[in-house]
ZADO-1210 file (C-alpha; in nm, 4 decimals, padded with zeros to 6 digits):
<atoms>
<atom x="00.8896" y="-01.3058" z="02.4758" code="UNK" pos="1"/>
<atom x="01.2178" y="-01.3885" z="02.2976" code="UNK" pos="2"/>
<atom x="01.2367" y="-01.4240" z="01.9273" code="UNK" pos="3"/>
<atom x="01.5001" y="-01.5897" z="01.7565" code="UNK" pos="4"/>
<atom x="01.7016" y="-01.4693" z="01.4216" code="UNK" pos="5"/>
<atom x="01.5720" y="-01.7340" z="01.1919" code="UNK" pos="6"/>
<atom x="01.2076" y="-01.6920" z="01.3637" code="UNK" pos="7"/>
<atom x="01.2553" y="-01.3302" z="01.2447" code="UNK" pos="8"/>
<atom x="01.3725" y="-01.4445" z="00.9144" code="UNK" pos="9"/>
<atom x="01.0866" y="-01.7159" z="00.8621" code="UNK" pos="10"/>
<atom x="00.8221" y="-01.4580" z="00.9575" code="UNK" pos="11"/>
<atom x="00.9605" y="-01.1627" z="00.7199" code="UNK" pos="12"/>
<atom x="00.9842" y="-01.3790" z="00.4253" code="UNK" pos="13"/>
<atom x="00.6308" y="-01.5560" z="00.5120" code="UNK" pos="14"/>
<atom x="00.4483" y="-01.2009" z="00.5457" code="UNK" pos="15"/>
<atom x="00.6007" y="-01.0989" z="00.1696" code="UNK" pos="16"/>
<atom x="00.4840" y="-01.3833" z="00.0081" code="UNK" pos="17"/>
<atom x="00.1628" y="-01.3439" z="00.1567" code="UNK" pos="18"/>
<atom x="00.1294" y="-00.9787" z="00.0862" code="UNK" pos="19"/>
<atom x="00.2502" y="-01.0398" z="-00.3135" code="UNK" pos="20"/>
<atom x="-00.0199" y="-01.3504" z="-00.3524" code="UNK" pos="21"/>
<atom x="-00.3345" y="-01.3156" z="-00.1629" code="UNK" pos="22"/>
<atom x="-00.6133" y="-01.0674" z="-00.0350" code="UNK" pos="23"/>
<atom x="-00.7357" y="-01.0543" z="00.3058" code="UNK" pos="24"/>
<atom x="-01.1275" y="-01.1518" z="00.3595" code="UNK" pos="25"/>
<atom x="-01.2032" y="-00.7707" z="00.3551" code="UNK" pos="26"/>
<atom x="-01.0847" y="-00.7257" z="00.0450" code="UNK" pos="27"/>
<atom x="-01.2610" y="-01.0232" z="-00.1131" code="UNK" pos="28"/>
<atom x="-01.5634" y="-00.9261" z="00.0400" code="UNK" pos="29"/>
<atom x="-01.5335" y="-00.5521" z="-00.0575" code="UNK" pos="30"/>
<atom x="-01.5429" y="-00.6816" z="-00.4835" code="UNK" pos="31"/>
<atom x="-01.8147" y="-00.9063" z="-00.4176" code="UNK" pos="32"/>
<atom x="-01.9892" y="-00.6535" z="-00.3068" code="UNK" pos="33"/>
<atom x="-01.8888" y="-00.4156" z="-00.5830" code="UNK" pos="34"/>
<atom x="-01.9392" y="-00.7236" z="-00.8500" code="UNK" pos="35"/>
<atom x="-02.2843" y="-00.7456" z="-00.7348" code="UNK" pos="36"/>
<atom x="-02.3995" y="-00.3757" z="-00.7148" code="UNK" pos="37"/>
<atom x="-02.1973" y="-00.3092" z="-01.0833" code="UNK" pos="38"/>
<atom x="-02.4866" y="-00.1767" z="-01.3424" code="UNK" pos="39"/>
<atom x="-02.2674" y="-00.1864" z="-01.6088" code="UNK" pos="40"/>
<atom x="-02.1372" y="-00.5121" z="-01.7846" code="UNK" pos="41"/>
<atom x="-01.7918" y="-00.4302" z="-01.9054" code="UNK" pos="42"/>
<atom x="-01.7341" y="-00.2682" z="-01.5647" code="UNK" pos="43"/>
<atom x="-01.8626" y="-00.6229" z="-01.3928" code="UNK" pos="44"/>
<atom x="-01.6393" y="-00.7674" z="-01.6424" code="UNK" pos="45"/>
<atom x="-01.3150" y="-00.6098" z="-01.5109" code="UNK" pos="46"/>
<atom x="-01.4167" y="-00.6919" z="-01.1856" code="UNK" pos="47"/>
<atom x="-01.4527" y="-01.0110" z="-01.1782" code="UNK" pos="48"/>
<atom x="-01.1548" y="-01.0828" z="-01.3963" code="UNK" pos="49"/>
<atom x="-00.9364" y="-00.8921" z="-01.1315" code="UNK" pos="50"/>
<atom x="-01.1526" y="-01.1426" z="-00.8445" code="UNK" pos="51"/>
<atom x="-01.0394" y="-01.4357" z="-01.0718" code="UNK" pos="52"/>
<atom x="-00.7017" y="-01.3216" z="-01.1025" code="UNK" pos="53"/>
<atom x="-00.6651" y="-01.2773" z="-00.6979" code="UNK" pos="54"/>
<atom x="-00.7997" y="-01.6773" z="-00.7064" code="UNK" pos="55"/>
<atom x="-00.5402" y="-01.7672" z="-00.9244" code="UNK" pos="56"/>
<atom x="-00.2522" y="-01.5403" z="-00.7151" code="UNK" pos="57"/>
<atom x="-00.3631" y="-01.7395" z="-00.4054" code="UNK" pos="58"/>
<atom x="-00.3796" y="-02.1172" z="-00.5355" code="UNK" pos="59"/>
<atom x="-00.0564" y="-02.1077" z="-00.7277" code="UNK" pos="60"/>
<atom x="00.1125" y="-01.8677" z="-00.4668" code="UNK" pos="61"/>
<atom x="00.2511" y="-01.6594" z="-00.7595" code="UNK" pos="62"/>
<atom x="00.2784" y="-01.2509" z="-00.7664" code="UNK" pos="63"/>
<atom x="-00.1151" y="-01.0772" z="-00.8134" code="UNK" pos="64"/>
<atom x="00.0842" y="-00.8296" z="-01.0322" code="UNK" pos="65"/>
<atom x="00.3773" y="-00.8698" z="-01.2778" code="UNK" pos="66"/>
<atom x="00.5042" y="-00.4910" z="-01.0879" code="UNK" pos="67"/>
<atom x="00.5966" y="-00.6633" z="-00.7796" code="UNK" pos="68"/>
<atom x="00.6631" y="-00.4003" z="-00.6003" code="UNK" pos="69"/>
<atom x="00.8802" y="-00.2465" z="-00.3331" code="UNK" pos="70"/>
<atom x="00.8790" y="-00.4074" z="00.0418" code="UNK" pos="71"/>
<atom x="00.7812" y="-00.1365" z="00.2732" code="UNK" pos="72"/>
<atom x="00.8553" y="-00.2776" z="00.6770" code="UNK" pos="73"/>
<atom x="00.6624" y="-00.1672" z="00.9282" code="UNK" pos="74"/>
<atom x="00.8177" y="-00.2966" z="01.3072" code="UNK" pos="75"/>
<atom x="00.5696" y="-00.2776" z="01.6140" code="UNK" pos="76"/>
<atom x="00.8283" y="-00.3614" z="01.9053" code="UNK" pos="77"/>
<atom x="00.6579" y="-00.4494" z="02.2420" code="UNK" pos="78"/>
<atom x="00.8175" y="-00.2558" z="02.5406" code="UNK" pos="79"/>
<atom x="00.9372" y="-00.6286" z="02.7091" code="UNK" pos="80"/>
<atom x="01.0221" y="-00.7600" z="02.3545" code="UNK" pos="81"/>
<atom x="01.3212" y="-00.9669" z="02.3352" code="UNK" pos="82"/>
<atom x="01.5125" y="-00.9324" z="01.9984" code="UNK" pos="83"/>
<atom x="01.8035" y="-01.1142" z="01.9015" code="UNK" pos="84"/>
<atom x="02.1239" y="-00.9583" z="01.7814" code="UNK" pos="85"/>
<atom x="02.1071" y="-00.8327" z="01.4114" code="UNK" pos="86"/>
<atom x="01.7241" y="-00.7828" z="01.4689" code="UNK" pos="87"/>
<atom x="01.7268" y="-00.5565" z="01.1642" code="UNK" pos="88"/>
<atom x="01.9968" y="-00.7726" z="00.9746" code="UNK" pos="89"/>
<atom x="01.7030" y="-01.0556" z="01.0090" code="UNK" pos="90"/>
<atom x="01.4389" y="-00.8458" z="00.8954" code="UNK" pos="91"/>
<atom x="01.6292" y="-00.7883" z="00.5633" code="UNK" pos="92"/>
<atom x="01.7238" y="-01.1162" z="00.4963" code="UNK" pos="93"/>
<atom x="01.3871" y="-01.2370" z="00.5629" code="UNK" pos="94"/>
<atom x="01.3006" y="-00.9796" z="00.2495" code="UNK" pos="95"/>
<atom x="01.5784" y="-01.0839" z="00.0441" code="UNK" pos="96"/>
<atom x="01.4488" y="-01.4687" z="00.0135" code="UNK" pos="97"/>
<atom x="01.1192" y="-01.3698" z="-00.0037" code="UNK" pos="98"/>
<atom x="01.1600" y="-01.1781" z="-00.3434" code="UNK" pos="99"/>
<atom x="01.3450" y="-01.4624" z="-00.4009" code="UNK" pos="100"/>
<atom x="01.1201" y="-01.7479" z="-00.3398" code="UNK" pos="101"/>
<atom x="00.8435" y="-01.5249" z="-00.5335" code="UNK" pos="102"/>
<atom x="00.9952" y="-01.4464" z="-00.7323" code="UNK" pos="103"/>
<atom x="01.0180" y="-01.0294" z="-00.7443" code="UNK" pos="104"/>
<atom x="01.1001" y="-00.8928" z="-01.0505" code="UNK" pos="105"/>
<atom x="01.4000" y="-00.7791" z="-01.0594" code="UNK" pos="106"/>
<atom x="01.4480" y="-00.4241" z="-01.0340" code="UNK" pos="107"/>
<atom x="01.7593" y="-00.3362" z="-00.8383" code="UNK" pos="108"/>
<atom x="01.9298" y="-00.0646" z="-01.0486" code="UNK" pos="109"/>
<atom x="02.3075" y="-00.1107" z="-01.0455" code="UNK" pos="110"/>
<atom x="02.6134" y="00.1497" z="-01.0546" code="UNK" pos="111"/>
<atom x="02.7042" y="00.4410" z="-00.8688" code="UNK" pos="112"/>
<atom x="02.4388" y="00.7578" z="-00.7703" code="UNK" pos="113"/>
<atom x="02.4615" y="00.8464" z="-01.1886" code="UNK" pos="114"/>
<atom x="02.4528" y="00.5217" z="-01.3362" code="UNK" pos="115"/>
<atom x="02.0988" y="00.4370" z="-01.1132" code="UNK" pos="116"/>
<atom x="01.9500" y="00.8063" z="-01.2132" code="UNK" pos="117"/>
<atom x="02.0256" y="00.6833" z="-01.5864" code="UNK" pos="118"/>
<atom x="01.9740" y="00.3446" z="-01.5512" code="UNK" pos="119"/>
<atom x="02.2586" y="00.2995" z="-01.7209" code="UNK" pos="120"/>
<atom x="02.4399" y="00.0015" z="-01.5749" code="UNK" pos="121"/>
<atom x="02.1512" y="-00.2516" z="-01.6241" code="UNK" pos="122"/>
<atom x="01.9379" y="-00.4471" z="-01.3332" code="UNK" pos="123"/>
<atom x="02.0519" y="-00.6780" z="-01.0936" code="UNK" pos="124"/>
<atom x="01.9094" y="-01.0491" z="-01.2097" code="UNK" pos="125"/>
<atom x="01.9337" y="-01.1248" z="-00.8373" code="UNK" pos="126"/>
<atom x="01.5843" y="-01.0327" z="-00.6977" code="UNK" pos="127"/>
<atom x="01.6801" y="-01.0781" z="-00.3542" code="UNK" pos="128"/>
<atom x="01.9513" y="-00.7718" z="-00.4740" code="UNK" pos="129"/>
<atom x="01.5958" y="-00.5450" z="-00.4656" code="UNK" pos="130"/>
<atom x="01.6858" y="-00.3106" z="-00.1545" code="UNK" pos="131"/>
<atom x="01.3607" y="-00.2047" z="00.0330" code="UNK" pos="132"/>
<atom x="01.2136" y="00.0906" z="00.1420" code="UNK" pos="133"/>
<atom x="01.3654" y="00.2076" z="00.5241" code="UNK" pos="134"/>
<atom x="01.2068" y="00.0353" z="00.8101" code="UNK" pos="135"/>
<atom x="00.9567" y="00.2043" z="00.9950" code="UNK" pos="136"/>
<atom x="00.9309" y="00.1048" z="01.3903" code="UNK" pos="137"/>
<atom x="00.7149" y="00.2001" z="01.6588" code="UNK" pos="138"/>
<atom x="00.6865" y="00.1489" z="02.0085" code="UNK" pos="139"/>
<atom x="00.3396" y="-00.1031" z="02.1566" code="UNK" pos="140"/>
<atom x="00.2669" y="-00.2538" z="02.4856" code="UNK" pos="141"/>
<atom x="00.3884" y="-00.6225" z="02.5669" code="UNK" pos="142"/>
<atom x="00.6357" y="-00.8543" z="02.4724" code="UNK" pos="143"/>
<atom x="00.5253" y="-00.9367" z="02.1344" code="UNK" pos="144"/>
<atom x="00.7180" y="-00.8070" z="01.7358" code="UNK" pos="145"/>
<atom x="00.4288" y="-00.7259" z="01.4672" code="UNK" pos="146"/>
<atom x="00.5668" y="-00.7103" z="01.1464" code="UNK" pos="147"/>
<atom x="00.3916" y="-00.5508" z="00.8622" code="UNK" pos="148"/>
<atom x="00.4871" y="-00.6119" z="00.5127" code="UNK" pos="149"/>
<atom x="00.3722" y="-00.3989" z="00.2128" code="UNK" pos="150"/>
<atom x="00.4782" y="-00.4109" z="-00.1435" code="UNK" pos="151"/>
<atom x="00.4348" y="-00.0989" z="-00.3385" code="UNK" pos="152"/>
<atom x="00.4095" y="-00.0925" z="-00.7027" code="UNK" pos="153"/>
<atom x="00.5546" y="00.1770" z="-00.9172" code="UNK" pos="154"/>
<atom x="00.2191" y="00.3088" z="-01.0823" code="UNK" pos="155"/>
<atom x="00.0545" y="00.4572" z="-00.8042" code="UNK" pos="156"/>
<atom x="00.3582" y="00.6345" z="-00.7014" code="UNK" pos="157"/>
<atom x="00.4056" y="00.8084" z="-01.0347" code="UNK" pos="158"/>
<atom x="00.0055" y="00.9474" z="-00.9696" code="UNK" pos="159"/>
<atom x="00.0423" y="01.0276" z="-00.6326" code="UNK" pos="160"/>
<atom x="00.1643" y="01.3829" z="-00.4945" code="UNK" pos="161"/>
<atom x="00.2585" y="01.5396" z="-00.1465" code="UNK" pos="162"/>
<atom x="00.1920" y="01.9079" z="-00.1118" code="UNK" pos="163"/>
<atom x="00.0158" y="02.2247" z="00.1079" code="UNK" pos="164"/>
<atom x="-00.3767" y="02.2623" z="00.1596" code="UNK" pos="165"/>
<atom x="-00.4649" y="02.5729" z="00.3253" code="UNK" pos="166"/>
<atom x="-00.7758" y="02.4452" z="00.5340" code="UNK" pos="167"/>
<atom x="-00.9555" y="02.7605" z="00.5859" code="UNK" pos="168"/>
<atom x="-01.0658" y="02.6466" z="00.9225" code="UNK" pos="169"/>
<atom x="-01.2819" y="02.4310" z="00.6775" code="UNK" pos="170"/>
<atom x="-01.3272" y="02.0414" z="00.6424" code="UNK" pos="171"/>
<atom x="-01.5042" y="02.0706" z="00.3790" code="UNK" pos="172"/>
<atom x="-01.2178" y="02.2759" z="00.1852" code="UNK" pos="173"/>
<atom x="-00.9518" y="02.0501" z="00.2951" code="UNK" pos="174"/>
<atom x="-01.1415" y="01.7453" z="00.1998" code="UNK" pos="175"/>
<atom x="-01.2405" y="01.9306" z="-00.1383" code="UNK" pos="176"/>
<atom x="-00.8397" y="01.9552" z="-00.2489" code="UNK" pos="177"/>
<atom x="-00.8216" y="01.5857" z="-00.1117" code="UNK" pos="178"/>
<atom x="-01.1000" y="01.4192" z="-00.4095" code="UNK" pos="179"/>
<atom x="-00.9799" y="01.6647" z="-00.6705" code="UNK" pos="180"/>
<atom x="-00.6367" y="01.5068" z="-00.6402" code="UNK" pos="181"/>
<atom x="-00.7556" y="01.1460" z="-00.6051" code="UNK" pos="182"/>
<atom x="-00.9861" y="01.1983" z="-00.9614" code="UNK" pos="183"/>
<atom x="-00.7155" y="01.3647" z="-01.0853" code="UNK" pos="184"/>
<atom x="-00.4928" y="01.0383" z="-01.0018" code="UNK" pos="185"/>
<atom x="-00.7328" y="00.7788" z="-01.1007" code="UNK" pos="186"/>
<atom x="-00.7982" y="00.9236" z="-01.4684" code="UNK" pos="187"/>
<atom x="-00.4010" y="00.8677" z="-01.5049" code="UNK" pos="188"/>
<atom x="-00.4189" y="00.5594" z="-01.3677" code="UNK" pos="189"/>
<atom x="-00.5302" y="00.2745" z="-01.5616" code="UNK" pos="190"/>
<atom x="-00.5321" y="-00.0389" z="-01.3441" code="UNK" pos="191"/>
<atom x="-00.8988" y="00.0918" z="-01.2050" code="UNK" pos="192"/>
<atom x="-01.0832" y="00.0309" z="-00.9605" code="UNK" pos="193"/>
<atom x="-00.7985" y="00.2377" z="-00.6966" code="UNK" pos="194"/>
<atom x="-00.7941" y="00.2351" z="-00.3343" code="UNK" pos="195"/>
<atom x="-00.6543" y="00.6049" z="-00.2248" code="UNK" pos="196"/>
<atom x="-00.4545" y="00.6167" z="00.1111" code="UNK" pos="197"/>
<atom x="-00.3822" y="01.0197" z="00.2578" code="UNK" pos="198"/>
<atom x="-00.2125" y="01.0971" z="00.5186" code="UNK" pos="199"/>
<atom x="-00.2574" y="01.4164" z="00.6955" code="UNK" pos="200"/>
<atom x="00.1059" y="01.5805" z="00.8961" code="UNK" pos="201"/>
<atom x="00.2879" y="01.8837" z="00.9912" code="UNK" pos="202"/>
<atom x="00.5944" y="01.7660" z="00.7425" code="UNK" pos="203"/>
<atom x="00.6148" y="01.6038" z="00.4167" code="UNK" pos="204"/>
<atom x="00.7821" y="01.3121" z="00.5842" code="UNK" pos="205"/>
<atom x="00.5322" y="01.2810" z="00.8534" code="UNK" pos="206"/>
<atom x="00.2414" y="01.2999" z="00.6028" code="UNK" pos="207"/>
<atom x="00.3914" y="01.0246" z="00.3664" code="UNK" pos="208"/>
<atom x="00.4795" y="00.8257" z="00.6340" code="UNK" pos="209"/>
<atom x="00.0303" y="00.8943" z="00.7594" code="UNK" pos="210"/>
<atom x="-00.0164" y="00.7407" z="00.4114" code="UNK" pos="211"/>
<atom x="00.1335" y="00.4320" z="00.4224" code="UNK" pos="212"/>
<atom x="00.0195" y="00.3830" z="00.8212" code="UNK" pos="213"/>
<atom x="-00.3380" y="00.4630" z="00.6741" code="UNK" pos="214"/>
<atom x="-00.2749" y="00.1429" z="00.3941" code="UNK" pos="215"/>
<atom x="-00.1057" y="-00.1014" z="00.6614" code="UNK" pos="216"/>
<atom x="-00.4492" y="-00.0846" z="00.9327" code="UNK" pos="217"/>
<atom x="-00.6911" y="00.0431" z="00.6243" code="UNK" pos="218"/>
<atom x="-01.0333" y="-00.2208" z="00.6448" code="UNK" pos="219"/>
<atom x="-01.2668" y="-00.1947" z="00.3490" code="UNK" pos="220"/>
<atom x="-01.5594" y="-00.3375" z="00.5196" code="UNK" pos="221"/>
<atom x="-01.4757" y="-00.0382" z="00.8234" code="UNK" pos="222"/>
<atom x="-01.4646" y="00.3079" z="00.6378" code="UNK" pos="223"/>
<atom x="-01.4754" y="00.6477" z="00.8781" code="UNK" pos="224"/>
<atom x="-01.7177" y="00.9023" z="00.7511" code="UNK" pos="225"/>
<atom x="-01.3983" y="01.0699" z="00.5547" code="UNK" pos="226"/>
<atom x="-01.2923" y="00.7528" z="00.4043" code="UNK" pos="227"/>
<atom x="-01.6884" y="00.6932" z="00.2663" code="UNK" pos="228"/>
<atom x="-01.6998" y="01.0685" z="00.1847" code="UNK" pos="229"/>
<atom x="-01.3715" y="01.0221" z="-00.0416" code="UNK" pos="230"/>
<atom x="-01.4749" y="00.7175" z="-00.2034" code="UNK" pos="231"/>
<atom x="-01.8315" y="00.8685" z="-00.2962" code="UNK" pos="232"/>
<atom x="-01.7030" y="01.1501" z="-00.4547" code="UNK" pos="233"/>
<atom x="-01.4432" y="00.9571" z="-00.6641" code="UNK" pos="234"/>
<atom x="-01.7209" y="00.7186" z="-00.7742" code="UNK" pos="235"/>
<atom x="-01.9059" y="00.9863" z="-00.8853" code="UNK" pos="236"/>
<atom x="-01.6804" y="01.0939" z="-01.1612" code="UNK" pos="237"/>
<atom x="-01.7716" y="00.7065" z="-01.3547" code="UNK" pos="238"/>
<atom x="-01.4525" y="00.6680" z="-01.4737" code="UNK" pos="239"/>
<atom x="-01.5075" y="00.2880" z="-01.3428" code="UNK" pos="240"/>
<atom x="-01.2878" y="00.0050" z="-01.3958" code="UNK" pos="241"/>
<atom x="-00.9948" y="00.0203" z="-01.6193" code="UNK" pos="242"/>
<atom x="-01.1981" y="00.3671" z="-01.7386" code="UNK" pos="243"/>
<atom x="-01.4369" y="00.1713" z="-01.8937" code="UNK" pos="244"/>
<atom x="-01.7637" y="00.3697" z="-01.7146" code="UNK" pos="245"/>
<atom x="-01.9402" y="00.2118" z="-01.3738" code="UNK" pos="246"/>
<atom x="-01.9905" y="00.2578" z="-01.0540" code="UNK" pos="247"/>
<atom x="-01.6707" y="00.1490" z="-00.8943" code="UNK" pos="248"/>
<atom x="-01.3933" y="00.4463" z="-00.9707" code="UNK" pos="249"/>
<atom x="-01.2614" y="00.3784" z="-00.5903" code="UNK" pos="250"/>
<atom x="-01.2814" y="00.0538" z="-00.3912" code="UNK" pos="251"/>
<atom x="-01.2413" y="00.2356" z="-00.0473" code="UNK" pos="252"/>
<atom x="-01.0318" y="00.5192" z="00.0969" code="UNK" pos="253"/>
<atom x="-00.7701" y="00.5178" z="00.3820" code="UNK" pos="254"/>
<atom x="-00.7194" y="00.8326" z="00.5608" code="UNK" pos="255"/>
<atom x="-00.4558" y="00.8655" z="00.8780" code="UNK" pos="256"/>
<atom x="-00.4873" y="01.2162" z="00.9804" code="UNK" pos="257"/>
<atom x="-00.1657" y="01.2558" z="01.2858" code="UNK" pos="258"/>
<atom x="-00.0823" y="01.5757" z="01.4902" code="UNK" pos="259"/>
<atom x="-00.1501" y="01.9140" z="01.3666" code="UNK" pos="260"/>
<atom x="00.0799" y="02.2360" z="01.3797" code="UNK" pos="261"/>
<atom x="-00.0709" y="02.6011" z="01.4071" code="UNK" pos="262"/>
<atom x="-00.0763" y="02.7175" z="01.0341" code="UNK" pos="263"/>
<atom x="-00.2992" y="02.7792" z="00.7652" code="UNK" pos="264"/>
<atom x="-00.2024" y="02.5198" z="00.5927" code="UNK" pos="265"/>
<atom x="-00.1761" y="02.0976" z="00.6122" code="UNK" pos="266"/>
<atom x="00.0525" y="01.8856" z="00.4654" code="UNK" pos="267"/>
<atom x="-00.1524" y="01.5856" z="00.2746" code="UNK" pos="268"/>
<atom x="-00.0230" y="01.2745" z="00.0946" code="UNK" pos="269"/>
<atom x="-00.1551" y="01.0444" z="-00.1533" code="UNK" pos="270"/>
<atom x="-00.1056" y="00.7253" z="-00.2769" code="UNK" pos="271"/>
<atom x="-00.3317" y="00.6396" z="-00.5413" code="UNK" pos="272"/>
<atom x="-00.3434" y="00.2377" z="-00.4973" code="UNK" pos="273"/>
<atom x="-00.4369" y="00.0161" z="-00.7640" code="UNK" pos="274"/>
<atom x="-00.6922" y="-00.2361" z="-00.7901" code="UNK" pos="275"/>
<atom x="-00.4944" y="-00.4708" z="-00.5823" code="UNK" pos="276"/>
<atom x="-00.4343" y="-00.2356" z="-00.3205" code="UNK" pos="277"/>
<atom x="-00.2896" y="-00.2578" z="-00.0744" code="UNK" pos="278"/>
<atom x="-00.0905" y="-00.5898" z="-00.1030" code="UNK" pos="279"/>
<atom x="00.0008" y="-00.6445" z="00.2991" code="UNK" pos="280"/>
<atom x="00.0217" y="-00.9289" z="00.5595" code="UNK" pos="281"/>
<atom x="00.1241" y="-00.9001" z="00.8869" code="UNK" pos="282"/>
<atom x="00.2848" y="-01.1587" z="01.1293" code="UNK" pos="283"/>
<atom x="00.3191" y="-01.1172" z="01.4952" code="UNK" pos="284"/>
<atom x="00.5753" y="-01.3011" z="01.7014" code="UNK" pos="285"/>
</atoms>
């Protein structure tokens, strides 16, 4: 099937606005769910006013969070796909008016490599000027383009951490390293209930890259047995909402676990989402 530029264009910038100002049914039904089994009342409380705020996001079509975010691309080409010239050009534009049209808020950092370490030479008031995150793209049967868009806010990243687990031929000790780090992230975090994505590589690429795969197909209403395991453990530590106490420390977990090298050790990710975790649409052409 043949896809034009501006088809490209219209479907990127469609996907980001959906991603910044709505929540898929899963995710709805997930806090219902979590409303309703919530014992204690401030905990309820934040719940439902992050459920109201997601109501309001959707029928104005304004940003769920004032931290934007970062657009993260994910490509799924189909082996007979037809792509236009400037395919990728498209793809950027298509994020450029969507921050736009949000609006983002702008945080392109301006100047040379010093000047954006520094942030010394101001923002761009441009929000289209945001650049995002590099593309992703993988190969899938047929003639179709799936485009994934995430937008990644800067307060998980700063809890989040990529490092060595040596396994010990054990599950159980890999997936003990895996909820100490998550607790650890969701004490720091703040904007409670979190959603915790891993991703489990040979590389510290490969394993970040495990995380975000695990937040772009992650389904809160379809948990693995490590995913439940995760988010049972974090819940145990009744931190709750906004650290108020409660049931509901952790929404859900995503896991991706990819190909495996001989070692002792793994290489695990984590991105400790926030309560609107993880803020994605996709579009397929």
């Amino acid at each position: 099937m043949a896809v034009s530029f501006n088809q490209i264009v219209e479907a990127v910038q469609e996907a980001l606005i959906r991603a910044s100002t709505t929540w898929r049914p899963d995710q709805q039904q997930r806090y219902q769910e979590a409303i309703r089994n919530e014992d204690s009342d401030s905990a309820r409380w934040v719940l439902e006013a992050i459920f109201e705020n997601f109501r309001v996001a959707a029928d104005r079509q304004v940003p769920l969070c004032d931290d934007t975010g970062v657009p993260h691309v994910f490509l799924e080409v189909g082996d007979r796909a037809e792509l236009p010239a400037g395919f990728l050009e498209a793809v950027g534009e298509g994020i450029a008016r969507g921050l736009r049209r949000l609006p983002g808020r702008p945080m392109a950092v301006l100047g040379d490599e010093t000047q954006r370490i520094t942030q010394s030479a101001g923002l761009a008031e441009d929000p289209g000027a945001l650049v995002p995150a590099p593309f992703q793209i993988k190969r899938m049967p047929g003639d179709r383009l799936k485009i994934t868009v995430l937008m990644l806010g800067g307060g998980p990243e700063i809890r989040g951490r990529t490092m060595r687990v040596f396994h010990e031929h054990s599950l159980e000790a890999v997936l003990a390293e895996m909820v100490r780090w998550a607790a650890e992230g969701a004490a720091r975090l703040g904007c409670l209930p979190c959603v915790p994505a891993f991703g489990i590589g040979r590389t510290n690429l490969e394993a970040a890259s495990l995380a975000l795969e695990a937040m772009k197909n992650g389904d809160f209403t379809l948990q693995s047995p490590l995913e439940r395991h995760i988010t049972a453990e974090i819940n145990r530590t009744g931190i709750g909402p906004l650290g108020l106490g409660g049931k509901t420390t952790a929404l859900a977990s995503f896991v991706r676990v990819g190909p495996q090298r001989a070692s002792g050790v793994r290489i695990v990710s984590l991105r400790v989402g926030c309560c609107f975790d993880p803020r994605r649409a996709t579009v397929e052409l």
